[in-house]
C-alpha positions as CSV (number, residue, x, y, z in Angstrom):
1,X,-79.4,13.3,-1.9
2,X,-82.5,15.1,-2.6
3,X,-80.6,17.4,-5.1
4,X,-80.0,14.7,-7.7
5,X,-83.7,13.3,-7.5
6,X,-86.0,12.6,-4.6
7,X,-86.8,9.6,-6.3
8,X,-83.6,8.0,-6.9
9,X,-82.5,4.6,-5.1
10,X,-79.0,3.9,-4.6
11,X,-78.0,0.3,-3.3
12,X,-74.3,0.3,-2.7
13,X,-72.9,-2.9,-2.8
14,X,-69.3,-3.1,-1.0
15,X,-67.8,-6.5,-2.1
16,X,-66.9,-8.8,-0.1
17,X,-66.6,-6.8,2.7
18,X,-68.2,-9.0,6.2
19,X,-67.3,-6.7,8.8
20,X,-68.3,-3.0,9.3
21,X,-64.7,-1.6,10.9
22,X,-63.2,-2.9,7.5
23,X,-65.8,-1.1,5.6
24,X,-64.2,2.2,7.6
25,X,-60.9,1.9,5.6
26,X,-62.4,1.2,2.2
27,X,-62.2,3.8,-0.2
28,X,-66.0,4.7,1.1
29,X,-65.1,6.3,4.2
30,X,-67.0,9.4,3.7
31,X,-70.3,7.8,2.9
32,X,-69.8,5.3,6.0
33,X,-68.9,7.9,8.3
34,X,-71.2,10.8,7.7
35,X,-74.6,8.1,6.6
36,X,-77.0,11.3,7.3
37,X,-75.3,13.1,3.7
38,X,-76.9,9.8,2.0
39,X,-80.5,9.3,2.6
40,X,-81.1,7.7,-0.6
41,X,-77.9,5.5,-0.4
42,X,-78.4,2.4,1.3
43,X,-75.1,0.0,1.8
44,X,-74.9,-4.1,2.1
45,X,-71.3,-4.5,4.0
46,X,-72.6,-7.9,4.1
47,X,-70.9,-10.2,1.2
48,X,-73.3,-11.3,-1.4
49,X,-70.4,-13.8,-2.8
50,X,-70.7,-16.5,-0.6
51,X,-74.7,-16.6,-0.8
52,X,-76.7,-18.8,-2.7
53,X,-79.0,-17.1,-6.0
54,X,-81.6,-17.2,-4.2
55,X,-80.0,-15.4,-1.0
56,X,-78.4,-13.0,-2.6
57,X,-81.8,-11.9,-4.6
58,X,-83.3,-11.7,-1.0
59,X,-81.1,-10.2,0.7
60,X,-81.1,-7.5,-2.8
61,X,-84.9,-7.1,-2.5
62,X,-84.8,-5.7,1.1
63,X,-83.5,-2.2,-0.6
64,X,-85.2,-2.6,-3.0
65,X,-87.9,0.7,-3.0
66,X,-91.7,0.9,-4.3
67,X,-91.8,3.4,-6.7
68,X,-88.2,4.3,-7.2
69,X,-85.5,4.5,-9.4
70,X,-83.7,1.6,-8.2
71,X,-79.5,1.3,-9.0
72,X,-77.4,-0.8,-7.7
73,X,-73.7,0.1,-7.4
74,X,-70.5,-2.6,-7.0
75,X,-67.3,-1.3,-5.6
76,X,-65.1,-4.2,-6.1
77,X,-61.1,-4.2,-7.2
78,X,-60.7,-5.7,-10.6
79,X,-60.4,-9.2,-10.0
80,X,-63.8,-9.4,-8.4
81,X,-65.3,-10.2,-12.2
82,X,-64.0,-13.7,-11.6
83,X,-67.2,-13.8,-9.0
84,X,-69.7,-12.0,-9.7
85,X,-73.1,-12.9,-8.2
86,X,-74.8,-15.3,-10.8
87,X,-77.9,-13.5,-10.0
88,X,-77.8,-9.7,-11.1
89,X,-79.1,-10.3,-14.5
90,X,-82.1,-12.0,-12.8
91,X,-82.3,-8.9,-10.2
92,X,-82.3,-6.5,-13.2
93,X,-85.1,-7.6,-14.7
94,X,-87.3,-8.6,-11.4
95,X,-86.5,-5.2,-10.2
96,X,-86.5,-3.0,-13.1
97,X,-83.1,-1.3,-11.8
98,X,-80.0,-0.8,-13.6
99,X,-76.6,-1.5,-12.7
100,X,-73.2,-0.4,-12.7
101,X,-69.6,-0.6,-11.3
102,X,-67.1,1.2,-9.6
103,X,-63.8,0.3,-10.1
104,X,-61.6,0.4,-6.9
105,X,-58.4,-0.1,-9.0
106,X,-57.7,0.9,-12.6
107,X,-58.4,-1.7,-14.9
108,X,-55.3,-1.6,-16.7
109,X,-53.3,-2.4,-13.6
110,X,-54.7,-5.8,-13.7
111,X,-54.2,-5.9,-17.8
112,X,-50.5,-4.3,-16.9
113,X,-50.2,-7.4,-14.1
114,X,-50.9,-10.2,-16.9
115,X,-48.6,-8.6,-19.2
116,X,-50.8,-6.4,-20.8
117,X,-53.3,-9.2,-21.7
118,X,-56.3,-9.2,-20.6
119,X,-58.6,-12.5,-21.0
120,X,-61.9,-12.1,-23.4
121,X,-64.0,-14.2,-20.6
122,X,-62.8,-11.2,-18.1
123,X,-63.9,-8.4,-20.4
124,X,-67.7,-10.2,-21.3
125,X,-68.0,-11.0,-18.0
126,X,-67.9,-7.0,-17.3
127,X,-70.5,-6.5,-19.4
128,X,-73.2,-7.6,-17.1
129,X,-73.2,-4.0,-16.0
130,X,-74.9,-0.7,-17.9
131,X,-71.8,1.0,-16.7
132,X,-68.4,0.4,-15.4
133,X,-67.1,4.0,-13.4
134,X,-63.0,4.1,-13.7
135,X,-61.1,7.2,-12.7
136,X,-58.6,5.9,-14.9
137,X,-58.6,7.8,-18.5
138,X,-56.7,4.6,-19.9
139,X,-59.6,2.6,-19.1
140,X,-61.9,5.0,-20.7
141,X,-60.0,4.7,-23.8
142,X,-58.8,1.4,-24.1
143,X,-62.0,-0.6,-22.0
144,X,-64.7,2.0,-23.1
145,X,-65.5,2.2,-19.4
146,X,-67.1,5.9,-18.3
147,X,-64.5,8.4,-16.7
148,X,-65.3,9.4,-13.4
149,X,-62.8,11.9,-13.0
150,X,-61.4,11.5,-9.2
151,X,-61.3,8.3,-7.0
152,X,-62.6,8.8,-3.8
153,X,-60.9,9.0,-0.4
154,X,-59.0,5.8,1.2
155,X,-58.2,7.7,4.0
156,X,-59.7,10.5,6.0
157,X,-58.2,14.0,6.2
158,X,-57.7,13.1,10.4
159,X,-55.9,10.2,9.5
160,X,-53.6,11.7,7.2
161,X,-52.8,14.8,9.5
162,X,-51.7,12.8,12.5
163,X,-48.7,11.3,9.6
164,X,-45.8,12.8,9.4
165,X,-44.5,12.1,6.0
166,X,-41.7,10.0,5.4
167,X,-40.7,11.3,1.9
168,X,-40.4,15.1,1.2
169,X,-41.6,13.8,-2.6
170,X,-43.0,10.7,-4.2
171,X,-43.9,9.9,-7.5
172,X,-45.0,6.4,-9.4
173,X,-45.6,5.6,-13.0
174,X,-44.6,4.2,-16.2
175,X,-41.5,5.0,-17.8
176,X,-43.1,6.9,-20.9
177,X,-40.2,9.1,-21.6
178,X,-39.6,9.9,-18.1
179,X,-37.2,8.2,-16.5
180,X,-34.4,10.8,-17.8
181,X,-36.1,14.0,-15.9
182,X,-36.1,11.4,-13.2
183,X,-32.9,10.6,-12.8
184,X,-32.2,14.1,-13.2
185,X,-34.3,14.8,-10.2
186,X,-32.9,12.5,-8.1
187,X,-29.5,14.5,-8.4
188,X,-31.0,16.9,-7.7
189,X,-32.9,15.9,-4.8
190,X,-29.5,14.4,-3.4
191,X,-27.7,17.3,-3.7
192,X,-30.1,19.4,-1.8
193,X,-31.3,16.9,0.7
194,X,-34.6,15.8,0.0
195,X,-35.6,12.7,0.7
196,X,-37.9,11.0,-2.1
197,X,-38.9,7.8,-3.1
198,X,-39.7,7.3,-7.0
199,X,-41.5,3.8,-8.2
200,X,-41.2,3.2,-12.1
201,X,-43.5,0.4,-13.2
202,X,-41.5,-2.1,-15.8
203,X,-42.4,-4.9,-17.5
204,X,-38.9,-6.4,-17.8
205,X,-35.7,-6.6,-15.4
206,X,-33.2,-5.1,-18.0
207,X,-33.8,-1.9,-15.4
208,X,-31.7,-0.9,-13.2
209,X,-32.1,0.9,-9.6
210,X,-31.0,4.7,-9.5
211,X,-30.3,6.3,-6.4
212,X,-33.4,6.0,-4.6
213,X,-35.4,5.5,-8.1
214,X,-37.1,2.2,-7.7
215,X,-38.1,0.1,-10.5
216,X,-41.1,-2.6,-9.3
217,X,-43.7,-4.4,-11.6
218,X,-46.6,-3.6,-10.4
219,X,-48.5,-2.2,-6.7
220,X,-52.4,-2.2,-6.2
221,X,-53.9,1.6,-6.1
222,X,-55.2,1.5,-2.5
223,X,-51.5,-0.1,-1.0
224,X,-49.8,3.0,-3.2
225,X,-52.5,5.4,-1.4
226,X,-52.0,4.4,1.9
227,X,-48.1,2.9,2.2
228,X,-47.0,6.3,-0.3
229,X,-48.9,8.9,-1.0
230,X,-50.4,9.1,2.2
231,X,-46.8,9.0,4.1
232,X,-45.1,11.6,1.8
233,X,-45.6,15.3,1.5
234,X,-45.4,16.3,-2.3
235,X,-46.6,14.2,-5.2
236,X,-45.0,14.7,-8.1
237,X,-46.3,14.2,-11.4
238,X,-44.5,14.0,-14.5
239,X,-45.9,14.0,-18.2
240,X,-45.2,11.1,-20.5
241,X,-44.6,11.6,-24.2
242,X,-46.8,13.6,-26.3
243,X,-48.8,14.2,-23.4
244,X,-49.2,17.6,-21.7
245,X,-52.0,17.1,-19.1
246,X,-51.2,16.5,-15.3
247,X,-52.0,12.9,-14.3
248,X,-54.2,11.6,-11.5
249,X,-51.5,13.1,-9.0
250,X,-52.8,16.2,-9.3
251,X,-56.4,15.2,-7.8
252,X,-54.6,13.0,-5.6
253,X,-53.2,16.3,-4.0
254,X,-56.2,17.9,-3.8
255,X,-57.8,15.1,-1.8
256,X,-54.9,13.7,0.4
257,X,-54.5,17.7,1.3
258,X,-50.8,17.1,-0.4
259,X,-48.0,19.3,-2.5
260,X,-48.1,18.9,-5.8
261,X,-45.3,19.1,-8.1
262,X,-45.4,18.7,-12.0
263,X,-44.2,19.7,-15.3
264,X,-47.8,19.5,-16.5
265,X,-48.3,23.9,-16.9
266,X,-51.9,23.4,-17.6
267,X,-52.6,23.3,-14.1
268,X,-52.2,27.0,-13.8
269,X,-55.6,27.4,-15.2
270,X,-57.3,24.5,-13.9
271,X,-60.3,25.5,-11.6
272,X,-59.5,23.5,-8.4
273,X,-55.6,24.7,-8.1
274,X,-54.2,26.0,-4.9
275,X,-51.0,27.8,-6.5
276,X,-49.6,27.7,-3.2
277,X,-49.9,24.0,-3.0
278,X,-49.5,22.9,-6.9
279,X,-46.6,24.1,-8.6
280,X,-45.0,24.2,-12.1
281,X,-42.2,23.7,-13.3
282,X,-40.1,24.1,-16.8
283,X,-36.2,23.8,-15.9
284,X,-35.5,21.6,-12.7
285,X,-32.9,24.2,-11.2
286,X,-36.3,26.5,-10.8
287,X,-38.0,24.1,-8.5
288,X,-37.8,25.6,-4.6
289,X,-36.3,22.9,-2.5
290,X,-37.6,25.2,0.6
291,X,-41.0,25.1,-0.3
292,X,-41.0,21.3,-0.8
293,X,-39.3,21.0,2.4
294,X,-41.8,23.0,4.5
295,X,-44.9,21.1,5.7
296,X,-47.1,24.4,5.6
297,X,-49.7,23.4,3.0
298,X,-52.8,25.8,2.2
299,X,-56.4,24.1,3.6
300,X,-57.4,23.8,-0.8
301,X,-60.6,26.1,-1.2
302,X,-62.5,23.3,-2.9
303,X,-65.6,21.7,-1.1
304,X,-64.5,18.3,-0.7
305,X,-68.4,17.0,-1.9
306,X,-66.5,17.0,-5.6
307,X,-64.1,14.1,-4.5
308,X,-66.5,12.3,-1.9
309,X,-69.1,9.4,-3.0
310,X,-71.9,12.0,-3.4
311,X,-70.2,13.4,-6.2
312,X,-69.9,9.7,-7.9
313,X,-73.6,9.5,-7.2
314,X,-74.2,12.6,-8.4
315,X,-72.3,11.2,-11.9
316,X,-73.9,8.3,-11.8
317,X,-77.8,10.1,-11.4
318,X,-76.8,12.0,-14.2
319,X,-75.7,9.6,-16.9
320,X,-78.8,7.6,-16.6
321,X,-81.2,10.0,-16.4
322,X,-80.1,11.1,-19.7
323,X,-79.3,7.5,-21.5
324,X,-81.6,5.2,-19.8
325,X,-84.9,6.5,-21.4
326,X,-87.0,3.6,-19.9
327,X,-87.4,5.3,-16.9
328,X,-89.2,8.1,-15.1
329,X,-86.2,10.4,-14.1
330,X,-87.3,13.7,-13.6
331,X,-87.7,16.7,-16.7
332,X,-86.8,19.6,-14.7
333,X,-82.9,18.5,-13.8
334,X,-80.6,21.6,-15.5
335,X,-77.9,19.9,-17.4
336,X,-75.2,20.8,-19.5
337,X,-74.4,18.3,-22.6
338,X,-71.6,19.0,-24.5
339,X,-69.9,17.2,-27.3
340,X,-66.6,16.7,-27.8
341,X,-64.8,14.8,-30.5
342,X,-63.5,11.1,-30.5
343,X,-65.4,11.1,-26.8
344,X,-69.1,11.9,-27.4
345,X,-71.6,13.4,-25.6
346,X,-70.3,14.5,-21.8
347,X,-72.9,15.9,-19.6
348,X,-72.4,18.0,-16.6
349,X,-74.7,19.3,-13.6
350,X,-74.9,23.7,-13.8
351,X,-71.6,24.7,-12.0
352,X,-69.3,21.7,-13.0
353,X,-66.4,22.8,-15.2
354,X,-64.7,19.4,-16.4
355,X,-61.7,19.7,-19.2
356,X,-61.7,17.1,-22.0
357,X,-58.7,16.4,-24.1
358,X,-60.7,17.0,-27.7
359,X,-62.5,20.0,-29.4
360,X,-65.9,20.9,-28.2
361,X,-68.2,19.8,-31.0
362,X,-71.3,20.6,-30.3
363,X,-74.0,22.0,-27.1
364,X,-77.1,22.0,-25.5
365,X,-78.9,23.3,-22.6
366,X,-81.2,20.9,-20.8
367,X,-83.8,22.1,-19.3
368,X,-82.8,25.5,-19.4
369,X,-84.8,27.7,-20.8
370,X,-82.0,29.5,-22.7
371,X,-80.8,30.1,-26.5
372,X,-76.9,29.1,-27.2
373,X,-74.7,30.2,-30.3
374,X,-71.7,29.0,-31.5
375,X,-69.0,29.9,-33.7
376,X,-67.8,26.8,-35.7
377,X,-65.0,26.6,-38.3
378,X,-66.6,26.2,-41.6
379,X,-70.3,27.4,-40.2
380,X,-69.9,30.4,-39.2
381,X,-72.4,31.1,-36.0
382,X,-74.9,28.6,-35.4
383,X,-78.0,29.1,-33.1
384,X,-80.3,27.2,-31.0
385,X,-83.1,27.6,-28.4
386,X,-84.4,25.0,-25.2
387,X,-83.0,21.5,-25.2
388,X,-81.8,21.7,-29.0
389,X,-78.4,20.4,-30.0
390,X,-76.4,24.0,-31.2
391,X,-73.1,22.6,-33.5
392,X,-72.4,20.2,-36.2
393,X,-71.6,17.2,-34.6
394,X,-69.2,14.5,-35.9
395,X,-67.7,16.8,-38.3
396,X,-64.8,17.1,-35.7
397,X,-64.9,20.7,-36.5
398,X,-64.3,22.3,-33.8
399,X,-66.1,25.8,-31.7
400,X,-63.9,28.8,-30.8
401,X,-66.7,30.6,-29.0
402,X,-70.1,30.9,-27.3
403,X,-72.9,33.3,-26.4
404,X,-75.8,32.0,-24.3
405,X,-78.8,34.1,-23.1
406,X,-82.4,33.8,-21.2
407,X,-85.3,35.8,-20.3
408,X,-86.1,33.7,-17.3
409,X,-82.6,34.0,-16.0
410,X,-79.1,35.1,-16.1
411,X,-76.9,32.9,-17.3
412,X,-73.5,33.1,-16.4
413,X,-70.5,31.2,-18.6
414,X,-66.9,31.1,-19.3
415,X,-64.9,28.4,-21.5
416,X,-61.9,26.6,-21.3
417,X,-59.6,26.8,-24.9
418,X,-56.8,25.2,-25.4
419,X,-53.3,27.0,-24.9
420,X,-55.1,30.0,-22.9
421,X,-57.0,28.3,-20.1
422,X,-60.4,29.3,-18.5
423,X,-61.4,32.8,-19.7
424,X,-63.2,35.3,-18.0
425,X,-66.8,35.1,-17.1
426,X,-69.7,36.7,-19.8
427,X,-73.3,36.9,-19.6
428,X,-76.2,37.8,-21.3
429,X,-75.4,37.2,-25.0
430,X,-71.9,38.0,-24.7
431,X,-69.0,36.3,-26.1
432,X,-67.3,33.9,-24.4
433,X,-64.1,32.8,-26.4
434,X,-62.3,33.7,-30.1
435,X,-64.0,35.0,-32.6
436,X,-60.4,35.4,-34.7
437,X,-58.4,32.2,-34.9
438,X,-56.0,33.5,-37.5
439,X,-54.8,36.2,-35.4
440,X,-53.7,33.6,-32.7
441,X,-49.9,32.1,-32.6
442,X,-49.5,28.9,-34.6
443,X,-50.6,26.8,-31.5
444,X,-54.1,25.1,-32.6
445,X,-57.0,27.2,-30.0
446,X,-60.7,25.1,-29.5
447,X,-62.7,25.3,-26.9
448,X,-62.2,21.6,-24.1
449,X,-64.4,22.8,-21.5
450,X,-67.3,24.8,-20.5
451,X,-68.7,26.1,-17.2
452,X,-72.2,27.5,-16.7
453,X,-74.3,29.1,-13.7
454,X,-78.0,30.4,-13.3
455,X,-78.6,33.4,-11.5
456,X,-81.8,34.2,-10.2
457,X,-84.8,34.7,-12.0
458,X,-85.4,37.5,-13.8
């Protein structure tokens, strides 16, 4: 943990969790299986629920640290807000820490479960917390809760190689548009013998079964890890309508050490894809029933720390060093803030290349003694040196290209743009990107992601 700030404090709270051999199966298993990775994370398995105001501030006070940057974390499924200790406001300001929440299920399940409808009192009571982390981009969107991009491991990769899968392919959602290319698949499937198990998510019972295409009304996310995903061998994920992203499948993949199989093309250029493990398709006749029969899948070259809790924390160390002014996080973290329309300000640690679904607005470089340029529709190129904002932002004008350059170090960047993918790496005051949008196809071409590095000094 020293790498996100020696003076951080992390007090994971696990709900109501009693017992320690429960806490194993949790969706922290890496955090309470490998403790010496976390030496500035410490865990209460102990419920707080059931414990008086006054117990639960004592029993909060004991990890409490003396000169630290105290958080404290709640992993709870949704329904926990119901609750929540009367006593975290109180703690909050006693303590001088912040808190958030990390969402073990997607909020809109439980809206989805109550027909959509979600109670106000269940909503205020949420906002108790400085943050509430979802993995869900729904949530993000409709709940205006922070995207963490992954969930984190129910199950360890031992576990899930002594399973041999029950389903050659599995795939749940909403209907969206999709139910046709799934009923197509499933004749498909049928006609080549390969076992599957599709779950559509319905409101209604007008519905009918198809073949083994299952409609059900609703499934918590840690019973669909661990009773599907987890016994099956390829995910497949499908895009709704107007939608062209994969969806949480394809990190699912990556983290269950799974196939993946999706219509979603993007994934081509995405930086964590195994092509011998993901695959696209566009016509259903061009999917291999061989290689989604074969259990040979590719160890994924990714270091697993980006789907672990010390990534969360990492997320988490970022976002308030940045927002919560009040306190003394450190001025020498390098940080990558980046602006996107009808999202806002995104920030990522030096080597993170996340992909938003809007046009880059505007940059900066945090602590990084660098000057950025950009080329903006309507501006032209746009300069800017050390911490200060380079773009227009709010103008939802979006940047085609960057150049980025230091005397301290070499900085090393590439971008993603829409309809092209990640480009090639540039350096030194090179451009990164298109300078000529007019002499691209009529498909719109913006930059939705950025990766830096620092090389060393000069």
């Amino acid at each position: 943990m020293e790498e996100i700030s020696p003076t951080n404090n992390f007090i994971l709270v696990l709900g109501p969790i009693g017992k320690r051999s429960i806490g194993f199966n949790c969706c922290w298993y890496d955090l309470l299986n490998n403790e010496e990775k976390y030496p500035n994370v410490n865990v209460i398995l102990q419920s707080l629920f059931d414990l008086s105001v006054d117990e639960q501030i004592r029993e909060i006070k004991k990890y409490i640290g003396k000169d630290k940057i105290n958080h404290i974390i709640f992993s709870l499924p949704t329904s926990f807000v119901n609750v929540l200790p009367k006593s975290l406001d109180y703690i909050r300001h006693l303590c001088n820490c912040t808190i958030s929440c990390y969402l073990l299920d997607s909020f809109n399940r439980l809206a989805y479960e109550n027909s959509k409808s979600l109670p106000p009192i269940l909503l205020n009571k949420m906002s108790i917390f400085d943050k509430i982390y979802s993995f869900s981009w729904f949530d993000h969107i409709a709940y205006n809760f922070t995207y963490h991009p992954t969930p984190i491991r129910y199950f360890s990769e031992n576990d899930n190689d002594e399973c041999q899968p029950k389903y050659d392919v599995f795939f749940i959602g909403r209907k969206k548009g999709r139910t046709k290319k799934l009923k197509m698949l499933a004749d498909y499937f049928d006609a080549n013998g390969v076992s599957y198990l599709f779950l559509v998510l319905r409101n209604t019972d007008d519905d009918k079964d198809y073949k083994n295409l299952k409609y059900i009304s609703y499934i918590p996310y840690s019973d669909m890890i661990n009773s599907y995903v987890k016994n099956s061998n390829c995910i497949l994920s499908l895009c709704g309508k107007k939608a062209t992203d994969p969806t949480l499948a394809y990190f699912e993949s990556i983290m269950y050490n799974k196939k993946l199989l999706t219509d979603a093309s993007v994934i081509d250029s995405m930086p964590f894809t195994n092509k011998n493990n993901q695959k696209s398709f566009s016509n259903i006749s061009d999917i291999s029933i061989e290689w989604i029969k074969s259990r040979d899948i590719d160890s994924y070259s990714l270091e697993h720390s980006n789907f672990t809790p010390l990534s969360l924390f990492k997320h988490i160390a970022t976002d308030y060093r940045l927002f919560n002014s009040r306190f003394n996080y450190r001025t020498d973290y390098p940080l990558l803030a980046l602006h996107y329309s009808n999202i806002g300000w995104k920030y990522q640690t030096v080597g993170e290349g996340i992909i938003y679904p809007q046009r880059l607005e505007s940059i900066a470089l945090i602590n990084i003694k660098a000057n950025v340029s950009v080329l903006q529709n309507n501006y032209g190129w746009l300069s800017a040196a050390d911490n200060e904002i380079c773009g227009k932002t709010g103008e939802s004008l979006p940047i085609t290209a960057i150049k980025i350059s230091s005397d301290t170090c070499q900085v090393k960047y590439r971008v993603y743009i829409l309809n092209i993918g990640w480009t090639s790496w540039a350096s030194d005051g090179e451009v990164c990107g298109i300078t000529d949008v007019s002499s691209q196809s009529n498909k719109p071409s913006y930059i939705q992601g950025v990766q830096i590095t620092l090389c060393q000094t000069r």
